[in-house]
C-alpha positions as CSV (number, residue, x, y, z in Angstrom):
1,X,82.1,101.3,111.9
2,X,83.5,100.0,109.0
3,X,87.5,99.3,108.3
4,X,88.9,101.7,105.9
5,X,92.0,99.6,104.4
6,X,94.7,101.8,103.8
7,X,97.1,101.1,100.5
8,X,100.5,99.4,101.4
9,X,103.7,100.5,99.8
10,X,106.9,98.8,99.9
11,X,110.7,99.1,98.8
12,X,112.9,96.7,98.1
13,X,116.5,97.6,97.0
14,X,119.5,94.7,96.8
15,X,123.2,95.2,95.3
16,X,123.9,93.1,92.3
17,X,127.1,93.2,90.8
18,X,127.9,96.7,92.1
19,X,124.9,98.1,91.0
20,X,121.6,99.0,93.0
21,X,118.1,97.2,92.2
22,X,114.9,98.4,93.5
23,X,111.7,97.2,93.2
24,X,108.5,98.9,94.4
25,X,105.6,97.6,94.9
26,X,102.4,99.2,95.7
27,X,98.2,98.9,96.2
28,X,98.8,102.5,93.9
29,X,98.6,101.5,90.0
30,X,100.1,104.1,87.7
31,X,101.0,106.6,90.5
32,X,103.7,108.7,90.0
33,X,106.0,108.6,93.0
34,X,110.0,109.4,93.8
35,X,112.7,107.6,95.8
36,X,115.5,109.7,97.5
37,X,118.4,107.7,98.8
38,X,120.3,109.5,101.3
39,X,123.4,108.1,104.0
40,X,124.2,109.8,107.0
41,X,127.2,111.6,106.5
42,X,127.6,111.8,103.2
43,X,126.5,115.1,100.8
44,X,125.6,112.5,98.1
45,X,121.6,112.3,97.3
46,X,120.0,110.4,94.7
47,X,116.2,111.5,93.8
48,X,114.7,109.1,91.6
49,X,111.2,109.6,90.1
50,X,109.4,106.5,88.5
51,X,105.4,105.9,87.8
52,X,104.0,102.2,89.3
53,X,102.7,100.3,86.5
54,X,98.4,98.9,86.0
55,X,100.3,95.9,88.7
56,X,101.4,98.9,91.3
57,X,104.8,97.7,90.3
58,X,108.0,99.2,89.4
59,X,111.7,97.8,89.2
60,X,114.9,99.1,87.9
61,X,118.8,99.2,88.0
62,X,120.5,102.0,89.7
63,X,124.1,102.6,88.1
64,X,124.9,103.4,91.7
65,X,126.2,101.3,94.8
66,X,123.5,102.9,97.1
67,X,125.4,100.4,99.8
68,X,124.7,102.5,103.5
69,X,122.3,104.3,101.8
70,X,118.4,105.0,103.4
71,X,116.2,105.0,100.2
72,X,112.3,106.6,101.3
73,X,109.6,106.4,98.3
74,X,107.1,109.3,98.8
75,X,103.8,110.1,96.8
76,X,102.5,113.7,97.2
77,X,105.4,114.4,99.6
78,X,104.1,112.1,102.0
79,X,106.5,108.9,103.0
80,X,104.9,105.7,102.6
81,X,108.1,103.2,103.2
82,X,111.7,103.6,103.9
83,X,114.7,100.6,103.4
84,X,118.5,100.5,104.0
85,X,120.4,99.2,101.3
């Protein structure tokens, strides 16, 4: 029986200066995928949709403090990592 590998996905997200980074970074190159960012409690929910680049990497700055907030990344619906800001 051979050992299927499965692709790894994972978040990152840090507050600098008020504002939220997030870095992805994935065994999927130019994938399109989203990020919602959700906190218990609150009514608030960010969806953000980005597409990895040829690395399986994509960063950016969020004008939002997502402080408290759970951000999930999902490809086809299906949740590959999750990470509280």
């Amino acid at each position: 029986v051979d050992a299927v590998e499965e692709a790894s996905t994972s978040i990152d997200a840090r507050i600098v200066n008020g504002k939220t980074r997030i870095a992805v970074v994935s065994d999927f190159v130019d994938t399109k995928m989203s990020i919602v960012a959700t906190k218990k409690g609150s009514k608030k929910k960010y969806t953000y949709r980005i597409t990895t680049d040829s690395n399986g990497e994509f960063t950016f700055k969020s004008s939002v403090n997502l402080k408290g907030f759970t951000l999930v990344i999902y490809k086809d619906g299906e949740e590959l990592d999750r990470d509280v800001v």
